[in-house]
N, C-alpha and C positions, 0 to 999 in steps of 0.2 A: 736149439740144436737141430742141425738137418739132418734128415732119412735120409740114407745112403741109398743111392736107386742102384737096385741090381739090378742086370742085362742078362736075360736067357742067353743059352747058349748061342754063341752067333758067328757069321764068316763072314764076312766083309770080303769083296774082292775089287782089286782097283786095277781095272784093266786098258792098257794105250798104248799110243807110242811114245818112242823117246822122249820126255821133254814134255810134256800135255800138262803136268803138276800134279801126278799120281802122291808121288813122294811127299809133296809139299799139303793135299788135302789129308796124308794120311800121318802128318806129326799133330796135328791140334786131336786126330779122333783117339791115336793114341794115348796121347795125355786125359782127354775131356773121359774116353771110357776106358782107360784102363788096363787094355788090352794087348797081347803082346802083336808085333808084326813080326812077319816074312816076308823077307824080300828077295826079288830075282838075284840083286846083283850081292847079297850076303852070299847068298848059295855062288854064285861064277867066283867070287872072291876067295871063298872057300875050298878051291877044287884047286889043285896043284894044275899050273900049266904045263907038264909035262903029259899029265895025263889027258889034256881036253886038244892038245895043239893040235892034232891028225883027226879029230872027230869032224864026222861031215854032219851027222846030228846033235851040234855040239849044241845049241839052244832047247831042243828036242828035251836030249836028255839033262840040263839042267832045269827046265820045265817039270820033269820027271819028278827028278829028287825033291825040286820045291812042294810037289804036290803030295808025297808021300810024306814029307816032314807037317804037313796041313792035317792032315788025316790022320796023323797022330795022335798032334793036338784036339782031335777034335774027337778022337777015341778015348781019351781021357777029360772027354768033358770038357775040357778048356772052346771058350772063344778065341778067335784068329782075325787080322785082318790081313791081307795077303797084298803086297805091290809087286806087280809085275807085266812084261811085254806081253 
C-alpha cells in the first residue's frame, strides 16, 4: 500500500497571457495534487453581464473578487491553485 503524500498548505499561481497553457498545466496538477482551482474566467462567467457591461475596471475588479475568494481558501487552511491573466 502507498503513503498518501500530504502537501502543506500551498497557492500555486499560473500567471500569462491568453493562450500560453495556464489552463492546460493546471488540469494534470489538479488531479496529480488534489487541489481545488480558481480561475479568472469562472469568476467573469459568474458575474451577471448586466452588472460588469459599463465597468471601465472591469478586469480590475474581477481580479479583485478572484483574489478574495483565494484568501479565503487560504484562511481556512485550504491549498489553492489560482489560473489567471
Amino acid at each position: 500500500m502507498l503513503k498518501k503524500f500530504t502537501l502543506p498548505q500551498t497557492l500555486i499561481i499560473l500567471s500569462g497571457l491568453p493562450g500560453c497553457g495556464k489552463t492546460t498545466l493546471a488540469r494534470p496538477l489538479v488531479q496529480e495534487l488534489q487541489i481545488p482551482i480558481l480561475a479568472i474566467d469562472d469568476v467573469v462567467d459568474a458575474v451577471p453581464k448586466h452588472i460588469t457591461r459599463h465597468s471601465e475596471r472591469f478586469w480590475e475588479d474581477m481580479v479583485h473578487i478572484l483574489l478574495h475568494l483565494v484568501d479565503a481558501q487560504l484562511a481556512w487552511g485550504h491549498s489553492v491553485i489560482v489560473d489567471s491573466v
